[in-house]
C-alpha positions as CSV (number, residue, x, y, z in Angstrom):
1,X,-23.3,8.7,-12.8
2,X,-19.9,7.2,-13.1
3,X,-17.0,5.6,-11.5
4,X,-14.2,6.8,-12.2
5,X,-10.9,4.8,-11.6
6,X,-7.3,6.1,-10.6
7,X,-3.8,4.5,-11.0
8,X,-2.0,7.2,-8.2
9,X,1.8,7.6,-7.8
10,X,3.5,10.1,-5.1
11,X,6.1,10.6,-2.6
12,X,5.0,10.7,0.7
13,X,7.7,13.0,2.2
14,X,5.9,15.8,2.6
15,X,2.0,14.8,2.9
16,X,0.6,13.7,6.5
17,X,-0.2,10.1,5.1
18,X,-3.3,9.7,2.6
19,X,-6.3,10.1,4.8
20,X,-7.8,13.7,5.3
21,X,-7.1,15.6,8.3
22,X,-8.2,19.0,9.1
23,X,-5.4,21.5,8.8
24,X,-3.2,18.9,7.5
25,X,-2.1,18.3,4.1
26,X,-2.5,14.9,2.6
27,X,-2.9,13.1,-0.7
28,X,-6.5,11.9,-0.6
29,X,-7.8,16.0,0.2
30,X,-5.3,16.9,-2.7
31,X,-6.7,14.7,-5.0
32,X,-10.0,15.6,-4.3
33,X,-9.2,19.5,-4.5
34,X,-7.9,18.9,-8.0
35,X,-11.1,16.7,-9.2
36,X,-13.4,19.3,-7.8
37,X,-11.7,22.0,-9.7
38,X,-12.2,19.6,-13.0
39,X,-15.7,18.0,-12.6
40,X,-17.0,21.2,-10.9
41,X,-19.2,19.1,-8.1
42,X,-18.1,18.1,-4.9
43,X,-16.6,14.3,-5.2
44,X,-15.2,11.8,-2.4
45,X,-11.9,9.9,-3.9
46,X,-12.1,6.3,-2.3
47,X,-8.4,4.9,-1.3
48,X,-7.3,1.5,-1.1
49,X,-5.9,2.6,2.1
50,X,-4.5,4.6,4.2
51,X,-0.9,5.1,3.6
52,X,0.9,6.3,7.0
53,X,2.8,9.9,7.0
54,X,6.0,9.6,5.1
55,X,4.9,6.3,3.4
56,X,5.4,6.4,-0.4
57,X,2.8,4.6,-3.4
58,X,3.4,3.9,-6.5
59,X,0.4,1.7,-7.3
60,X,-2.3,3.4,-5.2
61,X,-5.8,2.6,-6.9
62,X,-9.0,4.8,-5.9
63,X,-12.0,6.0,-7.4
64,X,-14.9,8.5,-7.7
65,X,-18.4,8.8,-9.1
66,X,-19.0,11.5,-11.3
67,X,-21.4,13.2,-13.7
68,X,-18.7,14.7,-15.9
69,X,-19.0,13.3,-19.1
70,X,-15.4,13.7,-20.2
71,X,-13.4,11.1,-21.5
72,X,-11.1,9.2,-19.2
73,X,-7.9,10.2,-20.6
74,X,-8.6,14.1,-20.6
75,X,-10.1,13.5,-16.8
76,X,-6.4,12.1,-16.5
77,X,-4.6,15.3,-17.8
78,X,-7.1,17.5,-16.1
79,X,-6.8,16.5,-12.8
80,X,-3.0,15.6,-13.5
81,X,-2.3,18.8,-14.1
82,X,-3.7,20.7,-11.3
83,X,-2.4,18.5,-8.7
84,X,1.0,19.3,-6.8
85,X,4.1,18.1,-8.2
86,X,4.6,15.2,-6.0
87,X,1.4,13.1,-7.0
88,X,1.3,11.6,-10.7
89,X,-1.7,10.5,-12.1
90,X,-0.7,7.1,-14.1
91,X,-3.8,6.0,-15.9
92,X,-7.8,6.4,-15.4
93,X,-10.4,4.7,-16.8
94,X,-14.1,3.9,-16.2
95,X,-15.0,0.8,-13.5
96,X,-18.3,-0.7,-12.7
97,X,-20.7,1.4,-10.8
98,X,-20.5,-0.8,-7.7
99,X,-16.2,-1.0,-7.5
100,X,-15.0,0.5,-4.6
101,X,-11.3,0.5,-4.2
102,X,-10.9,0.0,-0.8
103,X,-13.8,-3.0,-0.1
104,X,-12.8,-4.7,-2.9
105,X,-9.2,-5.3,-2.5
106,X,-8.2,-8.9,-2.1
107,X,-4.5,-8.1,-2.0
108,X,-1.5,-5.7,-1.5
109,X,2.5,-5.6,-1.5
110,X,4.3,-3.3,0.4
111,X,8.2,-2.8,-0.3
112,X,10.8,-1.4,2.4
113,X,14.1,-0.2,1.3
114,X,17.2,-0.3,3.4
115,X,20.2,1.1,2.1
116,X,23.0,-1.3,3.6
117,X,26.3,0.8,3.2
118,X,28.5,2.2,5.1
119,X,28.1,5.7,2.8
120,X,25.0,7.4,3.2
121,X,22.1,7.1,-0.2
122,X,22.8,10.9,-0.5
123,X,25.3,9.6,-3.4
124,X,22.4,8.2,-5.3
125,X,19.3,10.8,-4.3
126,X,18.1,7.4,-3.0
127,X,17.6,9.8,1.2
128,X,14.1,10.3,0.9
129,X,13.1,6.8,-0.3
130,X,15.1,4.1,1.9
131,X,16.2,4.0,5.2
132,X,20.4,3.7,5.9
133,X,21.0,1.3,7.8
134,X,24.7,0.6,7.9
135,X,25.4,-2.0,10.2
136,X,26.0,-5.1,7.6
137,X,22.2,-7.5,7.5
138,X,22.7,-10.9,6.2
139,X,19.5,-11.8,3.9
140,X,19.9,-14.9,4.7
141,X,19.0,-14.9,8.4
142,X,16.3,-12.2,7.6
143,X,14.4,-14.8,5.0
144,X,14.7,-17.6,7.3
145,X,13.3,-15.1,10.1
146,X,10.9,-13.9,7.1
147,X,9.1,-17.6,7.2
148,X,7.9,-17.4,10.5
149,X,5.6,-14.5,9.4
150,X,4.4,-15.9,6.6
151,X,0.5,-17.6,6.6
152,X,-2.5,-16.4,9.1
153,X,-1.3,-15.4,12.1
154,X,-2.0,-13.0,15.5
155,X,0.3,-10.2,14.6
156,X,-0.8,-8.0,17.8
157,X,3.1,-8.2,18.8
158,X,3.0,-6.4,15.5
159,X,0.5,-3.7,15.8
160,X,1.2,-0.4,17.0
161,X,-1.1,1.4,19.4
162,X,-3.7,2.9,18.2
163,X,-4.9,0.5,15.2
164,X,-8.3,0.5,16.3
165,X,-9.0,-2.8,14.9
166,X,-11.2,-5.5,16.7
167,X,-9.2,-8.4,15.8
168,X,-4.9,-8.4,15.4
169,X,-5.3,-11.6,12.9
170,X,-4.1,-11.2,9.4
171,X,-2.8,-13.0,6.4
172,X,0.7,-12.5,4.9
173,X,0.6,-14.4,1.5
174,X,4.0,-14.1,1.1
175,X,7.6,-11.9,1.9
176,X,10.4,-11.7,-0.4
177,X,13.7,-10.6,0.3
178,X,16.5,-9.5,-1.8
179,X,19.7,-7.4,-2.3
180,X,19.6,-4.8,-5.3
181,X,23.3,-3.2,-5.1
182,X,23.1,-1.1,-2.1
183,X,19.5,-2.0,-1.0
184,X,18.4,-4.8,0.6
185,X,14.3,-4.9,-0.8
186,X,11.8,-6.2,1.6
187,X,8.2,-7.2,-0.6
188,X,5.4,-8.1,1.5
189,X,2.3,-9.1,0.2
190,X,-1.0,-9.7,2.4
191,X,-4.8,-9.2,2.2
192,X,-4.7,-6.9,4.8
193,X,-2.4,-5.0,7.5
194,X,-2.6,-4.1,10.8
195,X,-0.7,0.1,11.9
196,X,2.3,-0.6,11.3
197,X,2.4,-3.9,11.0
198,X,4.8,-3.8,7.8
199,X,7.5,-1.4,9.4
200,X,7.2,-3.5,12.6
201,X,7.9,-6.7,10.8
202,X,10.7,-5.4,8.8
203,X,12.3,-3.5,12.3
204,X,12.1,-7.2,13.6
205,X,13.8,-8.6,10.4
206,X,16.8,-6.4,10.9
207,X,17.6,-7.2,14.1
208,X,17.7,-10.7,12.8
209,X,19.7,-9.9,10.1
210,X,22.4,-7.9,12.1
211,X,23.1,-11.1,14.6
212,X,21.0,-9.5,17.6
213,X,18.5,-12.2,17.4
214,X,18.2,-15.7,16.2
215,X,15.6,-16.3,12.8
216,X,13.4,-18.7,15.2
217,X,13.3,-16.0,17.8
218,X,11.0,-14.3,15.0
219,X,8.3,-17.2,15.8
220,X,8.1,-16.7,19.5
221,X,7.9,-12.9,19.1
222,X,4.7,-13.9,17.2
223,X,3.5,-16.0,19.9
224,X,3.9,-13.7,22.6
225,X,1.5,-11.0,20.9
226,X,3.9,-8.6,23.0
227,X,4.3,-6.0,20.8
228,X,7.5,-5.2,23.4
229,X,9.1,-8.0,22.2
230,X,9.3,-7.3,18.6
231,X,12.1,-5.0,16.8
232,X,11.5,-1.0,16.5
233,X,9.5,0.4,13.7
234,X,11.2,1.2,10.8
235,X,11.1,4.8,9.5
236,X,8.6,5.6,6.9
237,X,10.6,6.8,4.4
238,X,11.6,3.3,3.5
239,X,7.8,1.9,2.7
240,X,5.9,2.2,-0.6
241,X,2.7,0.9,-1.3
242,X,4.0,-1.2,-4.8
243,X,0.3,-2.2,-6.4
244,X,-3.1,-3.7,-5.2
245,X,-4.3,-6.8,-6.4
246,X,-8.4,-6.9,-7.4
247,X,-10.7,-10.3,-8.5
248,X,-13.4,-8.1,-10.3
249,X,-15.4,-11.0,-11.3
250,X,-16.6,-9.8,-7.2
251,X,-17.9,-6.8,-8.9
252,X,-21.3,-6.5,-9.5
253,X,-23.3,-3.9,-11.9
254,X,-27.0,-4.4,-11.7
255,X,-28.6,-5.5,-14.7
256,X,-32.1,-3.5,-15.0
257,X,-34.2,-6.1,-16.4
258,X,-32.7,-8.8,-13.9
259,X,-32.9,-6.4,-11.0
260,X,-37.1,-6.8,-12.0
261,X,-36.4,-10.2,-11.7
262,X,-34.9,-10.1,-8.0
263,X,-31.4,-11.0,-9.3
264,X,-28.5,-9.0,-10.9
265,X,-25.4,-10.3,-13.3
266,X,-22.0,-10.3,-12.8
267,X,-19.7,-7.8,-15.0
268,X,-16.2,-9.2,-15.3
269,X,-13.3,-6.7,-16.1
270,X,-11.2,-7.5,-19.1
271,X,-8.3,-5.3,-17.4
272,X,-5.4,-8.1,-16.0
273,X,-4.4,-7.9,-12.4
274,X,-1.2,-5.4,-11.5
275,X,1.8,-7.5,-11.9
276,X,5.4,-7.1,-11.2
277,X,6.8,-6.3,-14.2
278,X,10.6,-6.0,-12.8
279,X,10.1,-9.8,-12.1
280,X,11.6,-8.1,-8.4
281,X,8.3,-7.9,-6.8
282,X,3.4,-8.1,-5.1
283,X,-2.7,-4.4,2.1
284,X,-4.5,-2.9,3.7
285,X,-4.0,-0.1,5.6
286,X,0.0,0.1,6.6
């Protein structure tokens, strides 16, 4: 058996988010539609996580075990080519037997996009990735509002119904925001996220940015865990999962002759953690 690793890209317009749902179309039942027709056994693709409808990726990791024995790069064209036109497979290649992609995740960034112009992104094909907000934000106010977010906190007043998760505390590691041209950019690295949590943060931030709050009213939002309190979601359109971060010296592959010995070995990766490579940019579940 083997693991099989995936570096997934696709725009989220059209799919229902990643997770299957019956009757629904979605990446992760795409993906696994397209594998089955390659490997020709029924396989379960493993997500980082579960991209919302509407949110984009362009560094979603997963993986699958297998019994195919073909090489990773064919695997990579074969599937590739039998999936729908919005989902790219980037690269594949073989992990440890024990690497899952969504328990061993020690990081993600998230980027929104907010077109800050008057004219609408139509201009620039730019509709279906940001969300036009024209109202001028100053980035200023939103990073000072940014700081208040940053660190361990109780984001309940940043959870939308419905997350389902026993505890609302999380880590943000750290937000960064900037203006590209048109596009204010809002990265946002953490270890995990609450539903939500991302757009909710960044529909707080632009109130902030627009004068309709003050940044330190950011802080007592967070207090409150009043999810009332807090800005309005953003639109999904604007979110794309950017890369997940991994520490596979946490992955284990049992070593047979230690495993008779009641301990197993450590298998360290070689392969260097995703890194922004725009110099621009860094979840779980958004």
């Amino acid at each position: 058996m083997r693991n099989i690793r995936l570096l997934l890209a696709y725009d989220g317009t059209d799919f229902h988010g990643w997770q299957k749902q019956p009757g629904l179309r979605t990446v992760q039942d795409s993906v696994e539609q397209a594998t089955r027709r390659v490997v020709r056994h029924q396989v379960l693709v493993n997500g980082s996580g579960r991209t919302d409808a509407g949110v984009h990726a362009s560094g979603q990791i997963a993986n699958f075990e297998t019994t195919c024995g073909m090489p990773c790069d064919n695997l990579r064209r074969a599937i590739g080519g039998r999936l729908p036109k919005d989902i790219s497979i980037i690269h594949t290649c073989e992990a440890p037997p024990n690497f899952q992609a969504s328990r061993h995740a020690i990081s993600k960034l998230y980027r929104y996009t907010i077109y800050n112009d008057p004219n609408r992104p139509v201009e620039h094909q730019r509709q279906r990735y940001v969300y036009h907000f024209w109202h001028p934000l100053d980035v200023g106010r939103m990073r000072a509002g940014a700081e208040y977010l940053i660190g361990r906190h109780d984001f309940a007043a940043f959870a939308s119904a419905g997350h389902n998760r026993e505890t609302t505390v999380r880590t943000v590691l750290g937000i960064r925001i900037f203006r590209h041209f048109e596009e204010i950019r809002v990265d946002v690295e953490g270890s995990g996220f609450l539903y939500n949590q991302v757009r909710n943060m960044v529909g707080t931030l632009i109130e902030v940015g627009r004068g309709h709050w003050e940044p330190e009213y950011v802080r007592e939002i967070l207090e409150s865990r009043d999810r009332s309190k807090a800005g309005p979601t953003a639109p999904a359109r604007g979110l794309c999962l950017r890369w997940v971060r991994y520490d596979m010296t946490r992955v284990y592959e049992p070593d047979p002759w230690k495993v008779a010995q009641g301990a197993s070995r450590p298998v360290l990766s070689g392969e260097p953690a995703p890194s922004d490579s725009e110099a621009e940019e860094t979840s779980l579940p958004e």
